[in-house]
C-alpha positions in Angstrom: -28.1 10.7 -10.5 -27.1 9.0 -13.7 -24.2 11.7 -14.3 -22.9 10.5 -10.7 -23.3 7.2 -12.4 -21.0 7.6 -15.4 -18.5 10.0 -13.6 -17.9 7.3 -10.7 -17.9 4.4 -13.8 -15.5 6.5 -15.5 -13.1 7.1 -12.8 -13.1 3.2 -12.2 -12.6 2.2 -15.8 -9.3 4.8 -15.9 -7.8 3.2 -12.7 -8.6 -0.1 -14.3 -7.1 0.6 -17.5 -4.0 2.2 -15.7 -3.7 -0.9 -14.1 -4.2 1.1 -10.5 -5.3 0.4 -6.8 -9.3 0.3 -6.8 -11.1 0.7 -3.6 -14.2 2.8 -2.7 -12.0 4.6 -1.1 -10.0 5.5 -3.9 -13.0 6.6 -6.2 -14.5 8.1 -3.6 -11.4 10.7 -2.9 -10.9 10.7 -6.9 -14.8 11.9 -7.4 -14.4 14.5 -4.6 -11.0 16.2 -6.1 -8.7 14.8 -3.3 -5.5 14.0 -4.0 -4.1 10.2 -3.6 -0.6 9.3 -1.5 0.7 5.9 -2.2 3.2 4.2 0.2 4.7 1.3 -1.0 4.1 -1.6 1.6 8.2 -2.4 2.4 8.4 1.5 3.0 5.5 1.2 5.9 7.4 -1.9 7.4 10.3 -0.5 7.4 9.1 2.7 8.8 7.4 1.0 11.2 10.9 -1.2 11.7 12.8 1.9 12.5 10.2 3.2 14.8 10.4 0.2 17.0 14.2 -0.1 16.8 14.1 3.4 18.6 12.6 2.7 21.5 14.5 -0.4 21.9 15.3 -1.2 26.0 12.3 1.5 26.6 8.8 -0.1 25.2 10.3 -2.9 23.5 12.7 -6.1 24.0 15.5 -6.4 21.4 13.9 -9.9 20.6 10.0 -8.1 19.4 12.6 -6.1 17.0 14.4 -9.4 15.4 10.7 -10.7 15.3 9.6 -7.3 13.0 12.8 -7.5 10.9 12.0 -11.3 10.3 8.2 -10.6 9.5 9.4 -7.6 7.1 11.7 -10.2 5.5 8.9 -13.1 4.7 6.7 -9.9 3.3 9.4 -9.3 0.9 9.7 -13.3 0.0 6.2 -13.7 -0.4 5.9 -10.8 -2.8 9.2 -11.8 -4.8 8.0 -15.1 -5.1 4.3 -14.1 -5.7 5.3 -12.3 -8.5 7.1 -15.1 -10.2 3.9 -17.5 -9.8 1.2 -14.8 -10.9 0.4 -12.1 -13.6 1.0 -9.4 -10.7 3.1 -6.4 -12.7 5.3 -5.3 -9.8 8.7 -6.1 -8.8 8.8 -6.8 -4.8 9.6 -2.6 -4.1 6.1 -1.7 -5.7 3.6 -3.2 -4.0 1.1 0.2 -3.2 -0.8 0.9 -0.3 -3.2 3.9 -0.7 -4.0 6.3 1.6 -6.7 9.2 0.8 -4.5 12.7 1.4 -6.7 15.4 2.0 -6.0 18.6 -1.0 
């Protein structure tokens, strides 16, 4: 039990010192040997952007598209001028998501 311990307290003090994403999640695929896929956040809106702009006229109204690419816009605001006001290390492109990837 206590070598659990120190390899899960381990793993979180080297994504700490890297400056990295923590979540259980995160440690959890890290402990088990599975590998880690970050998005960045713009890149999900955006895919999900383009998505939407595809099926424009079929399961969407041009105006729910103008009201994504608006919403995608204040994200990007909010995390330019977050970064200005805080001690967040990122320019507005690097904000990550994780996502566990199975290996």
């Amino acid at each position: 039990m206590d070598f659990i311990k120190v390899k899960i307290h381990k793993i979180h003090e080297t994504l700490s010192d890297n400056q990295e994403l923590i979540t259980a999640d995160i440690i959890k695929s890290i402990y088990q040997s599975k590998g880690i896929k970050y998005k960045m956040l713009l890149e999900i809106f955006q895919n999900h952007n383009d998505k939407i702009k595809r099926l424009a006229g079929k399961e969407f109204a041009p105006s729910t598209i103008d009201r994504y690419k608006t919403a995608k816009k204040y994200a990007e605001n909010y995390i330019a001028n977050e970064a200005l006001f805080t001690k967040w290390s990122f320019s507005r492109n690097e904000v990550k998501y994780a996502e566990s990837v199975k290996t």
